[in-house]
N, C-alpha and C positions, 0 to 999 in steps of 0.2 A: 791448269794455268792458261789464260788466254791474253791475247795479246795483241793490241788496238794500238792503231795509227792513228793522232788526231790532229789536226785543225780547225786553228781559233776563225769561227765565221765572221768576222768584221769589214774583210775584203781592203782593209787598208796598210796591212803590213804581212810580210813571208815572217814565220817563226821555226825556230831552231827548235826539231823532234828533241824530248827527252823521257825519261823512263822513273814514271812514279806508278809505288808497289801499294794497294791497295786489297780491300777482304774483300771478298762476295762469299756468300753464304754458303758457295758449294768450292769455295778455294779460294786459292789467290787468282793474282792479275795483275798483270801488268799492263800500265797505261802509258804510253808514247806520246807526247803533249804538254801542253802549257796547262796548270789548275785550272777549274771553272773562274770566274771573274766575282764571286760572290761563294764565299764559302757555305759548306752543306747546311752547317751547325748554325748557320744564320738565318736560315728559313724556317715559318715557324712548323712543330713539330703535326703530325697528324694526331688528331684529339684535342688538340687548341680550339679554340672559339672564340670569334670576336664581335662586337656587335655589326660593325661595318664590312664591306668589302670595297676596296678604290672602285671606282667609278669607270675606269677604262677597262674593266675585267672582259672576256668574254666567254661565251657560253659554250661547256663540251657538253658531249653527247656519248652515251653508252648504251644502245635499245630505248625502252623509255624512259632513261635516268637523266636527270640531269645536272652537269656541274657547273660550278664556277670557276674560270683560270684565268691567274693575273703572275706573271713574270713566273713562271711557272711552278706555281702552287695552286695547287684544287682545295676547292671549297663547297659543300653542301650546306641546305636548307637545315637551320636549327631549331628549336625552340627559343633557344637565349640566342639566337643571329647565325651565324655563320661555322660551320665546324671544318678544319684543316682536315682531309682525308687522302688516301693515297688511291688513285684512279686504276679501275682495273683493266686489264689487258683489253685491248678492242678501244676505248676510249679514243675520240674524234675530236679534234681542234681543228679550226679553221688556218691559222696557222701562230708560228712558234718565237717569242722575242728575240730581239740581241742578245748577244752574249752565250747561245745555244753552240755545245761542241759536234764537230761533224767526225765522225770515227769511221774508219774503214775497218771492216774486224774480218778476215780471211775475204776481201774482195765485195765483202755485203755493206752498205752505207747503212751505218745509222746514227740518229741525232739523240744527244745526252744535255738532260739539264733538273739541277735539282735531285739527282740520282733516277729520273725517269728517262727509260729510252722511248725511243719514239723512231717509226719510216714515215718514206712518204706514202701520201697515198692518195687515189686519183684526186679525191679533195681535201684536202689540207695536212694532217699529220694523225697516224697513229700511234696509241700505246703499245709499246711490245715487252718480251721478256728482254732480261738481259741476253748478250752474246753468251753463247753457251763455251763452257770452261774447256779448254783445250788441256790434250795430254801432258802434264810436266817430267823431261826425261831427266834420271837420276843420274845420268852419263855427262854431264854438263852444268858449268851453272853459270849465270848471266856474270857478262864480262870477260870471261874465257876467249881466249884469240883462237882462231882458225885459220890454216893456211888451204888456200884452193890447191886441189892435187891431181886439176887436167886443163887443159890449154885453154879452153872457153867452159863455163857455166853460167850457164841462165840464173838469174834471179828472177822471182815471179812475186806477184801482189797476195798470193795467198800460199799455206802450205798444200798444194798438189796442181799434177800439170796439166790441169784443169782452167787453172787460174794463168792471166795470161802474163808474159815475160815484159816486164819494166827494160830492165839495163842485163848487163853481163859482166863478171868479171874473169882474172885471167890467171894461166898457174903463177902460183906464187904471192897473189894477190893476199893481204889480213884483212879478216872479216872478226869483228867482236859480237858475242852471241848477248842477244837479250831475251830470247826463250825458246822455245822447242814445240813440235806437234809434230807427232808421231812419224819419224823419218823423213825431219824438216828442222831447220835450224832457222830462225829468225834474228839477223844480224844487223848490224851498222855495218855499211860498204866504207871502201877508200873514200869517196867521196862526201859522207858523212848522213846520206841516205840510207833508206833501210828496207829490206826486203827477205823472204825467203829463199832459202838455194838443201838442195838434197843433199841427208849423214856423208852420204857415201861418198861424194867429192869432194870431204874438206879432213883433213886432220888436224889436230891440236898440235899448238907452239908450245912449247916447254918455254916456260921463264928463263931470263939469260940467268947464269949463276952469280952469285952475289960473292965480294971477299977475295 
């Protein structure tokens, strides 16, 4: 299970984190974010073909391959015109349209559109893999309350104390979990922000009794 922070790039309004559960081929995932602005199922499929491509497209690059990308969908030279294909890794853009999501996934930025990620890179944008699937621990499941059980704990941007301390909360403090990496708990704070904080500092709220 892995689990991604996102922000809508528009630059015109702050959006309230939420938590949509999504497949990836080697697991689940949790996504922290507003939907893409254009559903997946709307772009056309790879092996499509069409005679045209819009006019504003512009050109990527992979060694000497070359595509074509327009609102982010790739296209190759066809016999019958143009074929929807999916870009492989290394793939170069000059750069990336609206409505691209910006994800922090354990502290690394990367940009998501169309189901392709993408960094930056000294010139323009690459392809990369997806974020690699984080441990999901069986001790926990998302939405589970936590009480802090020492006077100050770090909360940090990533699971380990490598990654650097955002905010802090205090004993006594409810943290509700939205997923886990390996002796790491990924929470909503009091505050309604969200961060990592270590197992070892928190224990679980028993539900008040009902009746």
């Amino acid at each position: 299970m892995t689990l991604l922070h996102l922000k809508r790039n528009t630059g015109w309004r702050n959006l309230t984190i939420g938590l949509l559960v999504f497949g990836l081929s080697t697991g689940s995932a949790v996504w922290a974010g507003p939907p893409m602005n254009r559903p997946s199922a709307s772009y056309p499929q790879p092996g499509n073909v069409q005679k045209q491509i819009p006019s504003d497209h512009q050109r990527a690059r992979h060694g000497a391959d070359n595509y074509y990308f327009h609102k982010g969908v790739y296209y190759r030279h066809d016999p019958k015109g143009y074929r929807v294909v999916r870009p492989p890794r290394g793939t170069r853009i000059d750069h990336l349209p609206l409505g691209v999501e910006t994800l922090i996934v354990a502290g690394i930025t990367y940009f998501l559109l169309a189901g392709i990620y993408y960094q930056k890179a000294p010139s323009g944008y690459v392809v990369v893999d997806a974020p690699p699937a984080a441990v999901q621990s069986p001790a926990v499941t998302s939405g589970e309350t936590l009480a802090v059980t020492v006077s100050l704990l770090n909360v940090r941007s990533g699971p380990g104390t490598d990654h650097p301390v955002v905010t802090q909360v205090r004993l006594g403090d409810r943290l509700v979990t939205a997923g886990t990496s390996a002796g790491w708990y990924y929470v909503r704070l009091p505050d309604g922000q969200y961060g990592w904080v270590m197992m070892q500092y928190t224990r679980p709220v028993a539900p008040a009794a009902q009746g």
